[in-house]
C-alpha positions in Angstrom: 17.1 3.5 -17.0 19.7 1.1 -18.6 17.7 1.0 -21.9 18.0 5.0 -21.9 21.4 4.6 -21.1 22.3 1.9 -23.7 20.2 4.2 -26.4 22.1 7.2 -24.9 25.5 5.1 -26.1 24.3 3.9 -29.5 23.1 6.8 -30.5 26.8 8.7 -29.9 28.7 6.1 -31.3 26.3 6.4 -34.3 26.4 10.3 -34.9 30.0 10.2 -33.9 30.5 6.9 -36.8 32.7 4.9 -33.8 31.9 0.6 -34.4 29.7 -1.0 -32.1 32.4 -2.2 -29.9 34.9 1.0 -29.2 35.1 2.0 -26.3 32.0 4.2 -24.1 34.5 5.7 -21.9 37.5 7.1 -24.5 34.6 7.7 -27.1 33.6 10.1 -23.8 36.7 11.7 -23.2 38.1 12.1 -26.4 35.1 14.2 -27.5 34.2 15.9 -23.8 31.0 14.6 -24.0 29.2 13.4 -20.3 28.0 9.9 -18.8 24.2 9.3 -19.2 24.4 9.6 -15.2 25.7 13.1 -15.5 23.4 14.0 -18.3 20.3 13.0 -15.9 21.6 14.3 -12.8 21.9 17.8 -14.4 18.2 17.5 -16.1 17.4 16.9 -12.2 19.1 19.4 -10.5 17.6 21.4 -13.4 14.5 20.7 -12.3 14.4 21.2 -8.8 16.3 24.4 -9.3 13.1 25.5 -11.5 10.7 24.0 -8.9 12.0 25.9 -6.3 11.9 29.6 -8.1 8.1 28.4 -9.9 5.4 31.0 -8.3 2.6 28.1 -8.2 2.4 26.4 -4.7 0.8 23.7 -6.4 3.8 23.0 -8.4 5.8 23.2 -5.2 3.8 21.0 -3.2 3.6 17.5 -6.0 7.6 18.3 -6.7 8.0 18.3 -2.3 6.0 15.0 -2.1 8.0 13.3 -5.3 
């Protein structure tokens, strides 16, 4: 997860043109963009939130065991 997170980084201070060393939190705030942590704790309350409406037991079941 910290390679996702440093490519996460690199690739805003890229698109956003900020050098290599500004810094990953006022880069964050000044532009109201969220942490890598919040970005994959939404994608997975995202996903359990669509697990839990899905109609196939199946699904249910391999998410419950996960």
């Amino acid at each position: 997860m910290r390679h996702f997170e440093a490519a996460y980084v690199k690739c805003l201070k890229r698109f956003f043109g900020f050098e290599r060393r500004y810094s990953v939190t006022k880069m964050l705030c000044d532009f109201g963009l969220p942490t890598f942590n919040t970005v994959i704790h939404n994608a997975q309350v995202r996903l359990a939130s669509s697990v839990d409406i899905h109609n196939n037991e199946l699904v249910k079941h391999v998410f419950r065991i996960w």
